[in-house]
C-alpha positions in Angstrom: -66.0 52.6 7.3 -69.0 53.7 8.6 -71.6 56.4 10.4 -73.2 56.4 13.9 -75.0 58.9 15.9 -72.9 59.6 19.1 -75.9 60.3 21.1 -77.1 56.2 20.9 -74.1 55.1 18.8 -76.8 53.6 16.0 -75.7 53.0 12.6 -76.0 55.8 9.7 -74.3 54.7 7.6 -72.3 51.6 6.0 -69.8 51.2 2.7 -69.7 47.8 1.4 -66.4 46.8 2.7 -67.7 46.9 6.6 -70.6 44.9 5.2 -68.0 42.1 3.9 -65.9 42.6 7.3 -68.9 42.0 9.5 -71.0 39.9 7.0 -74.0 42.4 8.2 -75.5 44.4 5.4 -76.2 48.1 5.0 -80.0 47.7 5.5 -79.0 45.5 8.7 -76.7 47.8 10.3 -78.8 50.9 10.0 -80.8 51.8 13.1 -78.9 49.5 15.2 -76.0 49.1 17.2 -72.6 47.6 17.1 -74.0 45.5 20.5 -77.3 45.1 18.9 -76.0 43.1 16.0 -73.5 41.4 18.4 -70.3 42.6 17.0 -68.7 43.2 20.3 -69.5 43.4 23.9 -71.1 46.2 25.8 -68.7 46.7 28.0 -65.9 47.1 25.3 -68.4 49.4 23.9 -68.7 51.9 26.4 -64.4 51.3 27.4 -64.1 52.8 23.3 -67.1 55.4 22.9 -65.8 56.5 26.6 -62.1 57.2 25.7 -63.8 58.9 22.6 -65.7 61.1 23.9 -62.5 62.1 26.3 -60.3 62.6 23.8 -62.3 63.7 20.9 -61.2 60.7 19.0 -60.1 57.2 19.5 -56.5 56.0 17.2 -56.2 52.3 16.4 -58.2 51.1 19.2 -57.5 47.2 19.3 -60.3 45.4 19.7 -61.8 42.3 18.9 -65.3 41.7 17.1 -67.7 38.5 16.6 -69.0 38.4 12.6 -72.4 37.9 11.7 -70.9 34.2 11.3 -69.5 33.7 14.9 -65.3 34.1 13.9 -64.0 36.0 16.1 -61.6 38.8 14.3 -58.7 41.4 15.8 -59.0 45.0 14.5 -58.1 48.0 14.8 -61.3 50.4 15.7 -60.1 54.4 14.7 -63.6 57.2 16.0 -63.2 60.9 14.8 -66.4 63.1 15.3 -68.2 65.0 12.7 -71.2 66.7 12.0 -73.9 65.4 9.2 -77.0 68.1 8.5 -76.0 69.5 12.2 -76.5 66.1 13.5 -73.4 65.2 15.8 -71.8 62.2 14.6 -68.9 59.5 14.9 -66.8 58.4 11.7 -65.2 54.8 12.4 -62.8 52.5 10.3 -62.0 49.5 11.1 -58.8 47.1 9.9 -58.8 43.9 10.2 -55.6 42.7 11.6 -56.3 38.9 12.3 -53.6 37.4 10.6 -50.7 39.8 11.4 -52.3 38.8 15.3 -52.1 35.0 14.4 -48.4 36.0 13.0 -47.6 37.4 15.8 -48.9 35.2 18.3 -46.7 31.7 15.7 -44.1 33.9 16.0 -44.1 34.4 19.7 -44.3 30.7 20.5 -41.3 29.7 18.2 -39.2 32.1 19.7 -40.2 30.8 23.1 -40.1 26.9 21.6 -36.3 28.1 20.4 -35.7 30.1 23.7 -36.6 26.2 25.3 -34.3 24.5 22.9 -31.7 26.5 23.5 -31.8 26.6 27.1 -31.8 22.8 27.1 -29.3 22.2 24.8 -27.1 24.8 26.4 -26.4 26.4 23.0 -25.4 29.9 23.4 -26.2 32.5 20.7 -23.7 35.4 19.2 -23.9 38.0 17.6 -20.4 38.6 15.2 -19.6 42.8 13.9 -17.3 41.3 11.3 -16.5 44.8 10.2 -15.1 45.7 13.9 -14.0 42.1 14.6 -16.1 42.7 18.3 -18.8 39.4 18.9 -20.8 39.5 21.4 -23.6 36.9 22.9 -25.8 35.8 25.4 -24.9 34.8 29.5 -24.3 31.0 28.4 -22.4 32.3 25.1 -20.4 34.4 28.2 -20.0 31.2 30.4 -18.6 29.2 27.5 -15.9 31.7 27.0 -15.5 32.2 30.7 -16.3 35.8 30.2 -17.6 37.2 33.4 -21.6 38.4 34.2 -21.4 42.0 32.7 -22.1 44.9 35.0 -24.7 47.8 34.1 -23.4 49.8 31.6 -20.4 47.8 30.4 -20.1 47.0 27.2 -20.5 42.8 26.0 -18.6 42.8 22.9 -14.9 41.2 22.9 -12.3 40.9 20.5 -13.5 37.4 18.2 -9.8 35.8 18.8 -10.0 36.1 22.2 -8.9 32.4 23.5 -7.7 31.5 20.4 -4.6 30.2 19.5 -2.8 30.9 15.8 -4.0 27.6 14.6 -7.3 28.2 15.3 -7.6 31.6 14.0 -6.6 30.8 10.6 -9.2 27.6 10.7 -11.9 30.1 11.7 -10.7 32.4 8.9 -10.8 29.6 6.0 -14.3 28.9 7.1 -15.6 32.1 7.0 -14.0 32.4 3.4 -16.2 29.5 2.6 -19.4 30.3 4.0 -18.9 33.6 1.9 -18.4 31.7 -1.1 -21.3 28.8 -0.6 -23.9 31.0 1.9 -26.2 28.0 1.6 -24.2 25.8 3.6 -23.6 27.4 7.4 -20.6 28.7 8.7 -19.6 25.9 11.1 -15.9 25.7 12.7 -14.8 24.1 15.8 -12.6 25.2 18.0 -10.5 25.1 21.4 -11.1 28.0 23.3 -8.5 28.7 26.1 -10.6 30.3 29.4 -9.2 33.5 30.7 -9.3 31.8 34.4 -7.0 28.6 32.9 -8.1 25.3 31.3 -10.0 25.4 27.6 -13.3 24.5 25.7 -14.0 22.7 22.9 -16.8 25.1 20.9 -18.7 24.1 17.8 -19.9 28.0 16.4 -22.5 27.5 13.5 -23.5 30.9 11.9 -24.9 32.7 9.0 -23.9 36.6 7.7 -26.8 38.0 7.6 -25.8 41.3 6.5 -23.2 42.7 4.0 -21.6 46.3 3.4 -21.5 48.8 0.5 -18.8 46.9 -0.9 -20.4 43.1 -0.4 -17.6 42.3 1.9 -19.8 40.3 4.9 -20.7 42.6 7.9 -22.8 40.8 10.6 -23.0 37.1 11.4 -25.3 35.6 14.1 -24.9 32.3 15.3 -25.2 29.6 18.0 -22.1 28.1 19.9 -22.2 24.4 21.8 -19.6 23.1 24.1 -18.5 19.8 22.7 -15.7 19.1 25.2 -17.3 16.2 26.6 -17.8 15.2 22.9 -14.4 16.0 22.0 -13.0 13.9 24.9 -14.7 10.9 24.1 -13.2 11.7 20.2 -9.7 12.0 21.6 -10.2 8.8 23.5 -11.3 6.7 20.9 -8.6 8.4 18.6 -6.0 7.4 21.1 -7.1 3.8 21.0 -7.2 3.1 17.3 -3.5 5.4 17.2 -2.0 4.3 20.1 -0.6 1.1 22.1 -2.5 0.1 24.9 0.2 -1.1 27.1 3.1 1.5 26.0 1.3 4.4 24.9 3.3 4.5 21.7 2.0 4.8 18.7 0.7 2.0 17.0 1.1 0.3 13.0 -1.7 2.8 12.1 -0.1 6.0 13.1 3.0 4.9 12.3 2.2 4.5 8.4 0.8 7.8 8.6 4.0 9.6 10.0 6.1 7.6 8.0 4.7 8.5 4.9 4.8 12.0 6.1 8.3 12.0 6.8 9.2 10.6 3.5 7.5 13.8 2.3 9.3 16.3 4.2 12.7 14.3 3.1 12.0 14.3 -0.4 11.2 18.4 0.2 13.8 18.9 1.9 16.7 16.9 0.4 17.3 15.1 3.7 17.5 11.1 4.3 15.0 9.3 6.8 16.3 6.2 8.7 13.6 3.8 9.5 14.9 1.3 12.2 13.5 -2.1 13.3 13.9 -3.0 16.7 13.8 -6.8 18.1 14.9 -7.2 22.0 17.3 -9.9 23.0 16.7 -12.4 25.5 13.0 -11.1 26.2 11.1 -14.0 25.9 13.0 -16.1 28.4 12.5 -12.9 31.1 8.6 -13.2 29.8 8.6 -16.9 30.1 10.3 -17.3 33.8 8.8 -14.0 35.8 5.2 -13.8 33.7 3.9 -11.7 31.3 2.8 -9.0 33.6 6.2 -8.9 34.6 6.8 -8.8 30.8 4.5 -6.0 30.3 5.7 -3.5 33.2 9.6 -4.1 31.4 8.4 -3.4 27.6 7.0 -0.2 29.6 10.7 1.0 31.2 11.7 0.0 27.4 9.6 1.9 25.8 10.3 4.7 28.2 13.9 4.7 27.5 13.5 4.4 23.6 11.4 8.2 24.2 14.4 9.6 26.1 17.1 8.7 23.5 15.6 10.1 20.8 15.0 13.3 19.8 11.9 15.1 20.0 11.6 14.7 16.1 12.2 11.3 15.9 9.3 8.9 16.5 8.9 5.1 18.2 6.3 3.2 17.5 5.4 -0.7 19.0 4.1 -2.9 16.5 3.4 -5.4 19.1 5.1 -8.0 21.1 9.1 -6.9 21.8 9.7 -5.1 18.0 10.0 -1.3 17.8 10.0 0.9 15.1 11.8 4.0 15.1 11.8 7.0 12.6 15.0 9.4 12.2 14.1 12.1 10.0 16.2 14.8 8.9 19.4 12.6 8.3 22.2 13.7 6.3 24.1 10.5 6.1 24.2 6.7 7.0 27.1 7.6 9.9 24.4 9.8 11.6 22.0 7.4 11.5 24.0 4.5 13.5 24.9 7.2 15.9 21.4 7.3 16.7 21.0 4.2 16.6 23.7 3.4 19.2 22.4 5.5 21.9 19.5 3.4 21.5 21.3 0.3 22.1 23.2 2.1 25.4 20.0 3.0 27.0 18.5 -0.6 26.4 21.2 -2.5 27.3 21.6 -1.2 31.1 20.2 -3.9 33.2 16.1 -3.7 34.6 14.6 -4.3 37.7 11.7 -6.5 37.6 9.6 -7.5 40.2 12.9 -7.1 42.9 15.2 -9.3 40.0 17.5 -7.8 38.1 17.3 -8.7 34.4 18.9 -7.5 30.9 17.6 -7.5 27.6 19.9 -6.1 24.4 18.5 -5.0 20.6 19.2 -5.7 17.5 18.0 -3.3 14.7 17.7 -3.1 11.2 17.9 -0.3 9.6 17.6 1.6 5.9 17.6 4.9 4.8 15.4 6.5 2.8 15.5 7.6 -0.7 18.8 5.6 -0.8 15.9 2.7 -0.5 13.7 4.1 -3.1 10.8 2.2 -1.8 7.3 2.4 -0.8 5.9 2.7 3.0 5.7 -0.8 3.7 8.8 -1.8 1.6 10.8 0.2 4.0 9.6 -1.5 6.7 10.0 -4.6 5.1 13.4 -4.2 4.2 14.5 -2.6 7.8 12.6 -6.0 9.4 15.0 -7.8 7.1 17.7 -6.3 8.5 17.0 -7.1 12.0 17.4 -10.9 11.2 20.5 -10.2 9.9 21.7 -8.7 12.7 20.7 -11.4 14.3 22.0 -13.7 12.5 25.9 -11.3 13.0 25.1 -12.3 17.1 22.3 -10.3 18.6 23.2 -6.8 20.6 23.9 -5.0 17.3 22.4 -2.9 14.2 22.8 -3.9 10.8 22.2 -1.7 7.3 20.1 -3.1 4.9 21.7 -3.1 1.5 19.5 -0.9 -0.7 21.9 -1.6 -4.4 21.1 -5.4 -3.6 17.3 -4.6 -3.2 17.4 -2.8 -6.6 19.4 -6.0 -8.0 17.2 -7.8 -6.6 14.0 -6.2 -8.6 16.1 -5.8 -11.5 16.7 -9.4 -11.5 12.4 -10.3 -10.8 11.8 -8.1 -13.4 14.1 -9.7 -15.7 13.0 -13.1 -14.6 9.3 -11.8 -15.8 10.8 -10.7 -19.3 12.1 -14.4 -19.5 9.4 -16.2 -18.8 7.4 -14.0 -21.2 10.1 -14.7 -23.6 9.5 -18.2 -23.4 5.8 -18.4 -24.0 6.8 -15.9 -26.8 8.7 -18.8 -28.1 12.3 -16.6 -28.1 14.2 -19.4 -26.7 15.3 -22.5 -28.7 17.6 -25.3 -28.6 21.4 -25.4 -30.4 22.9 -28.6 -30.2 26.5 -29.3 -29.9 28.1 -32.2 -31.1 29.5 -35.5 -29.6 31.7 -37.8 -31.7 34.0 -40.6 -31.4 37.3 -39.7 -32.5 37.9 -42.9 -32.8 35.7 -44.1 -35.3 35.4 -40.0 -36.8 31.7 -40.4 -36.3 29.0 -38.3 -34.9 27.7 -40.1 -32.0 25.3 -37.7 -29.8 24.7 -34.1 -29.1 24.5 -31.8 -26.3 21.0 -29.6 -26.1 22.0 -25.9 -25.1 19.8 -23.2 -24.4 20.0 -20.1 -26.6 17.7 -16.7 -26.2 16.7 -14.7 -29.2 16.2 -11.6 -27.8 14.8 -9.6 -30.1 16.8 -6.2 -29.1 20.2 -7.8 -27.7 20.4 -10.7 -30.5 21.2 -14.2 -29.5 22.0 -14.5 -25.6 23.9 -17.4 -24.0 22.7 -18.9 -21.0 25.4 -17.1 -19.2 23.5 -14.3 -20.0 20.2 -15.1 -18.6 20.9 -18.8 -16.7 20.8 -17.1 -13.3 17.7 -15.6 -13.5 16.1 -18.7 -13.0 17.6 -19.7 -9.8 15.3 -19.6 -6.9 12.1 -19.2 -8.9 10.3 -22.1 -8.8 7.8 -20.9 -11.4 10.1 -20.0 -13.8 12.0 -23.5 -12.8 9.0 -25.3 -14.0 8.3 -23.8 -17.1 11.6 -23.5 -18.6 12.0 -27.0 -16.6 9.5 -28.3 -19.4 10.2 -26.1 -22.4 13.8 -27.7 -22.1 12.3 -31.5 -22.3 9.6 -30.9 -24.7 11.4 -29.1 -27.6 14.4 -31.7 -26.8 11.9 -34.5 -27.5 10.9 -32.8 -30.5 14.3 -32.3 -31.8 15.1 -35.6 -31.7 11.6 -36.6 -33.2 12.8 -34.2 -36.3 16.5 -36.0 -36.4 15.1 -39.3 -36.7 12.2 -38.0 -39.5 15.9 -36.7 -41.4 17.6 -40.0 -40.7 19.9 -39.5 -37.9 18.9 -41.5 -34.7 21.1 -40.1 -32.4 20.6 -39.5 -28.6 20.4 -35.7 -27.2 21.4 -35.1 -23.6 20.3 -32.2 -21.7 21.3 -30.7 -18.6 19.0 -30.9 -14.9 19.2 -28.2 -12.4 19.3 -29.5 -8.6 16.0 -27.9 -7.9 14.5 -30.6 -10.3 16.1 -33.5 -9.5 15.3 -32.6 -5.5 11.5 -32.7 -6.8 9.8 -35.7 -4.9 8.3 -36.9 -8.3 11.5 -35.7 -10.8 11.0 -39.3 -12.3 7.5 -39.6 -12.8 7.1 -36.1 -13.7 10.2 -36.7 -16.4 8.4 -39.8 -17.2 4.8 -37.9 -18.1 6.7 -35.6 -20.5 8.1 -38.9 -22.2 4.5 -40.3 -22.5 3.7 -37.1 -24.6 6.0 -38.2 -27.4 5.1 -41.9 -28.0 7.0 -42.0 -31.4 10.9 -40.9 -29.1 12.7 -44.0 -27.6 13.5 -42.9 -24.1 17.2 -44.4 -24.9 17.6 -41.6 -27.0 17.2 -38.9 -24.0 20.6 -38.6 -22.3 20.2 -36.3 -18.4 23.0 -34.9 -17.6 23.5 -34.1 -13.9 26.6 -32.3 -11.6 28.1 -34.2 -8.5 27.2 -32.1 -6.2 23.7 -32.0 -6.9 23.3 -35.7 -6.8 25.5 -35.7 -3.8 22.9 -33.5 -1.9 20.5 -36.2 -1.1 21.9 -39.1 -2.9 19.1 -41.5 -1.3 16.9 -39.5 -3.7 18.6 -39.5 -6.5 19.9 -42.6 -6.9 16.2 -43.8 -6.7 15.3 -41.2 -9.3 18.0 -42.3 -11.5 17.4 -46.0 -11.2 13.9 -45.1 -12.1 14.2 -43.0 -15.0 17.1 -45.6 -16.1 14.9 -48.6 -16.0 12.8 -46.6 -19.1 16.1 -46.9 -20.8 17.0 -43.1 -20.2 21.0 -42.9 -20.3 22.6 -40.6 -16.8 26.1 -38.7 -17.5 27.9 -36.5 -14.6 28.9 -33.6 -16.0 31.9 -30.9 -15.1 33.2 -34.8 -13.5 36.5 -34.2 -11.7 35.2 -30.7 -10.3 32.8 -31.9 -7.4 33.5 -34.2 -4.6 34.4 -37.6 -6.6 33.6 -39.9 -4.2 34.3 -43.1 -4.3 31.3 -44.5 -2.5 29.0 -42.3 -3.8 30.0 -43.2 -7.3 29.4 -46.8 -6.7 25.8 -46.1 -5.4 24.5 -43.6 -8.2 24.0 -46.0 -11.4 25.7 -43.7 -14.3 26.1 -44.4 -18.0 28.7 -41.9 -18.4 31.3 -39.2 -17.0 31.6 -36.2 -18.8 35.2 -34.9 -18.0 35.4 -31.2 -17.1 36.9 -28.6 -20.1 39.2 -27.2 -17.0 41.3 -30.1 -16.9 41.6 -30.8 -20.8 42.8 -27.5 -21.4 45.5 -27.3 -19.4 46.6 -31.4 -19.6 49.2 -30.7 -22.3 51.4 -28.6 -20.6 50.2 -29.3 -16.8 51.1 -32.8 -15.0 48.5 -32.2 -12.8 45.9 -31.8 -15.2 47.2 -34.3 -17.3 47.5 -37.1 -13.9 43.3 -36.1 -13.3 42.4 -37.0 -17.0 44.4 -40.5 -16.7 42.9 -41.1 -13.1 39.0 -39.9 -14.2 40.0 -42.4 -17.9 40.6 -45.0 -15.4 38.0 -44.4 -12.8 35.5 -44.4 -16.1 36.9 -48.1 -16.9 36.4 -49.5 -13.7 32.7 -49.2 -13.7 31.9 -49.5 -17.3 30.7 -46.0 -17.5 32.1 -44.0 -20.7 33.8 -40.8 -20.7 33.5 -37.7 -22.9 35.7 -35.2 -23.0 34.0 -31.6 -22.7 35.8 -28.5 -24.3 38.2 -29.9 -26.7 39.6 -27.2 -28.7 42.9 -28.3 -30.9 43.7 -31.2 -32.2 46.3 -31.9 -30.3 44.1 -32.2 -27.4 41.7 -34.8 -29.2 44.9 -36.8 -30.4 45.6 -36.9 -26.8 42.9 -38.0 -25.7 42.5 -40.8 -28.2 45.9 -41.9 -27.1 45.2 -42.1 -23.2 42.1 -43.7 -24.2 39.3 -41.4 -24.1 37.2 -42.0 -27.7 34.5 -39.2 -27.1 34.9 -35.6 -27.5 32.8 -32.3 -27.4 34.0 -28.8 -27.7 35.0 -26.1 -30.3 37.7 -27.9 -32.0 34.7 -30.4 -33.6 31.8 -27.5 -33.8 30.3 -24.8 -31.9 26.7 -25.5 -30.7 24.2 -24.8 -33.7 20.3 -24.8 -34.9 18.6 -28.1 -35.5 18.7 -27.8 -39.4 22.8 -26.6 -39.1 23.4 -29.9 -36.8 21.8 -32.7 -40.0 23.7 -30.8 -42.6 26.9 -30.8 -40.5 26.2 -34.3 -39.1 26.2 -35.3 -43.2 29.9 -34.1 -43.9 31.9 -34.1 -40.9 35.4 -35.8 -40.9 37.5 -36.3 -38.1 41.0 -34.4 -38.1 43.8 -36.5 -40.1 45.7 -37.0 -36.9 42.8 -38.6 -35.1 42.9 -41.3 -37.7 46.5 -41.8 -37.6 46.5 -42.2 -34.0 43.6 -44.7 -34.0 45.3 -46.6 -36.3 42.7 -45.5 -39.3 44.6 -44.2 -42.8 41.2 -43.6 -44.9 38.2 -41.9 -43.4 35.1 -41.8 -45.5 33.0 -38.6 -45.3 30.0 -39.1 -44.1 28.3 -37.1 -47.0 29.8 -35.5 -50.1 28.0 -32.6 -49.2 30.2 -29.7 -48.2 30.3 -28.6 -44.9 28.1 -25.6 -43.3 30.1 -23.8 -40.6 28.0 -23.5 -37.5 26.7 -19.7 -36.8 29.5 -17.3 -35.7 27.6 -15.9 -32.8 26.8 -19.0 -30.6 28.5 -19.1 -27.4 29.4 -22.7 -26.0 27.6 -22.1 -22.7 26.3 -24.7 -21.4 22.6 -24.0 -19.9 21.3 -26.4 -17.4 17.6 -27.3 -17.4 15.8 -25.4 -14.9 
């Protein structure tokens, strides 16, 4: 603030802030000018002292001054007259407004800079009442919404759901929930607007409320809007070729997991069954192989067209590739509805083609399962529908076939099982009993049979019947119950010589072992492992049919495993195919004669002829014969009279442990009638020891080796 004459406009008067404005001092200013000390201009001088002296006073007067330092600065110059000792005079203030100017001016050229960026990146900007539910916006923001050029005086705002359908109402809705709840992060939503004039945008609107009522609720939004479509295309396009098939325009593997699995949802929700179908065509590849594969290509199209027209519009198709379909049939209440689908798919593929001017005709054969009947996963369903395709070809093509979900479950039930087994024998829950061989003859103990016996430690002891078939068709579990058998057989007898009985142990071999290329060398390394057991005192047992199979094989496993000194028997003999000639080219020891014929030989001729014929047969190549399941004496007397001396079964003992089989071994005597009928009147025990009677709950099941 300050004091000049108005007659020359010189300085009076000074206060210290106009000295720290104009970095003049009070003893500077006086006397002089405001063009004297070079503060401003002369001709901006006389434009303010002018329009003064007109008015009577001058009111924030902008102008812009040059400090005693050379910055130039902005201010606003205010003149009111007054009079000081009768002197006529002017009071001035001045305020410095320099940096709201530079403000200004920053702000100015960003809002030009964004007025540029918008324009070129064709944003459009709104402006959202969200009380009234009225936006409004700029002449792009107009154009993107195909809103017309508005006319003077008509109002711009529009209903916010204009061009929007349901869907994308409530997607703009949930978005503005959550900008309300996290304001940091932008309202962004995007969205197909339909254009009054027909056809439709993609729009990407990001926002922020800037302004909120009494109550908090959000009242203004402003915001900027893009047109994506181009963007969106492209999306759609590249969606469509990960999704789709290229040649059909199906769907592909990918989208068909995802609407599988979805429609196991809804099934489960709404207590519904789902039929998933796996489609093969018949007789494609030789209309592929003799008109081309373009030719191949237009017919999977006409294919694929008819599959869409026999279903229904909530049923899906899918190509996985080559000729195989998949086809979804949700909201099934039975198998019988599912097949009827299923058979108007078969009609409309089965009516002949035309192809390239040739007339051509292709069937299908489907698999099919139904869902939660199957209780599987995605790609088990799949699996199991694939499965039964092959077996409907298999039936003879140009049919559908149902796979059989209870079988599955058996199926998993049995792996499962298998897995408890093999744990069971690394566990060490199985073991060997051993069931006696003698000569009734001689009424001495002359060999026993290994038999496999599981210690299941909830169900008590299991006989192989019980768990036997768990091991076919698993090679793994094959092998190592294959050589748990052998080992602890080996180390059986190893433990009966140590207790002074030297007597050989035969065990049984499954087909899958003696099929192995190397059974005998393999059989031979487990041998080798036990230096101290005489191979003579390791009996195989093997069925007819089994050897049979690929006798070349066998018989030169056999020799092999023979030349050691191993001993062969034929077990269940009588029950296979008995072949003369193939008897004379497998080298045998022994014929084990099956328990079916010796139980019924006393009271059936037929039986009873068998037993003579397989005696005889025995004879004539200088094999012996045991007799399996002997269980009276009147059987083993029998026997002894038509001249079989060797006998197994119930009647002697029931199989046993290890440390049952020496103390029984040690007192056994042969029935008195046995004696009598081999001629013998005195029989010496073979120990004074009495008898132990073998456990009650072994079952004489006879386990092969696996």
């Amino acid at each position: 603030m300050g004091f000049a004459r108005r007659q020359d406009a010189t300085y009076l008067e000074v206060n210290p802030a106009w000295e720290l404005a104009t970095g003049y001092t009070r003893q500077e200013a006086r006397g002089r000018t405001a063009v004297e000390l070079g503060l401003t201009t002369p001709e901006s001088r006389a434009k303010l002292l002018e329009t003064a002296a007109r008015q009577g006073q001058v009111v924030n007067h902008e102008l812009e001054l040059t400090t005693r330092s050379g910055d130039k600065r902005t201010v606003l110059q205010s003149l009111s007259t007054l009079e000081i000792n009768g002197e006529a005079c002017w009071l001035f203030v001045l305020h410095d407004i320099t940096e709201r100017k530079q403000s200004e001016q920053r702000l100015r050229e960003r809002e030009e800079l964004l007025s540029l960026s918008v324009a070129a990146a064709a944003l459009g900007r709104f402006d959202w009442d969200l009380s009234s539910g009225l936006v409004s916006g700029d002449t792009r923001w107009r154009e993107m919404y195909g809103l017309a050029r508005l006319a003077p005086g008509e109002p711009s705002a529009v209903a916010w759901t204009s061009g929007l359908t349901p869907e994308n109402i409530d997607a703009v809705n949930q978005e503005l929930q959550r900008h309300q709840a996290d304001p940091a992060n932008p309202f962004d939503v995007t969205s197909e607007v339909f254009l009054p004039q027909g056809g439709s945008h993609w729009l990407r609107s990001l926002g922020k409320i800037v302004a909120h009522d009494t109550r908090g609720n959000p009242a203004r939004m402003v915001g900027m809007v893009i047109d994506v479509s181009g963007q969106r295309a492209q999306e759609q396009q590249l969606e469509r070729m990960a999704l789709y098939d290229a040649l059909t325009g199906l769907p592909n593997r990918v989208l068909l997991e995802r609407r599988l699995r979805h429609s196991m949802q809804l099934t489960i929700t709404h207590g519904q069954r789902l039929g998933v179908g796996y489609l093969d065509l018949d007789g494609f590849k030789p209309v592929n192989d003799r008109l081309g594969h373009a030719a191949g290509d237009r017919l999977l199209m006409v294919v694929a067209e008819r599959l869409k027209r026999a279903l229904r519009l909530s049923d899906c198709v899918a190509r996985l590739g080559g000729d195989e379909f998949v086809i979804l049939l949700p909201g099934l209440d039975n198998a019988a509805q599912c097949e009827q689908r299923l058979g108007a798919v078969m009609d409309s593929i089965c009516t002949p083609y035309s192809v390239d001017g040739e007339q051509v005709a292709v069937t299908a054969s489907i698999g099919y399962t139904l869902y939660p009947d199957d209780d599987a996963d995605a790609d088990t369903l799949l699996r199991h529908a694939d499965q039964a395709m092959y077996a409907a070809k298999q039936a003879g093509r140009n049919r559908f076939h149902a796979f059989d979900a209870a079988q599955a479950r058996a199926h998993r039930q049995r792996h499962a099982q298998g897995a408890e087994l093999a744990a069971a024998i690394r566990r060490g829950e199985l073991v060997l009993f051993l069931q006696p061989q003698v000569n009734t003859r001689h009424g001495s103990v002359v060999g026993a049979e290994a038999l496999a016996r599981w210690l299941h430690p909830e169900r008590g002891v299991l006989a192989p019947g019980q768990f036997m078939h768990l091991i076919e068709g698993h090679a793994e579990l094959q092998q190592l119950f294959g050589e748990w058998v052998v080992d602890t057989a080996l180390q059986m007898i190893a433990t009966l010589m140590a207790r002074g009985l030297r007597l050989p142990v035969s065990i049984n071999i499954t087909p899958e072992h003696l099929h192995r290329r190397d059974f005998a060398d393999w059989m031979t390394v487990r041998l080798a492992r036990h230096p101290g057991v005489p191979p003579q005192l390791l009996s195989i047992e093997l069925t007819e049919s089994a050897a049979l199979y690929d006798i070349d094989h066998s018989a030169r496993q056999v020799a092999q495993l023979r030349a050691l000194g191993m001993t062969v028997a034929f077990d269940d003999f009588g029950t296979g195919y008995s072949s003369l000639a193939y008897l004379r080219r497998m080298p045998m020891d022994q014929l084990k004669l099956d328990r079916s014929f010796v139980s019924g030989m006393l009271t059936d001729g037929g039986d009873r002829a068998i037993v003579h014929g397989v005696i005889g047969l025995a004879r004539s190549f200088g094999c012996s014969i045991v007799a399996e399941g002997v269980e009276t004496v009147e059987q083993g007397q029998e026997l002894l009279r038509m001249g079989c001396h060797l006998a197994q079964g119930y009647c002697i003992a029931r199989p046993m442990p290890l440390e049952q089989f020496v103390d029984w071994a040690a007192t056994w005597q042969a029935p008195a009638q046995w004696m009598e009928a081999a001629g013998v009147t005195h029989a010496e025990p073979a120990a004074q020891a009495a008898p132990v009677q073998p456990a009650p709950t072994a079952v004489a099941v006879e386990a092969p080796v696996a």
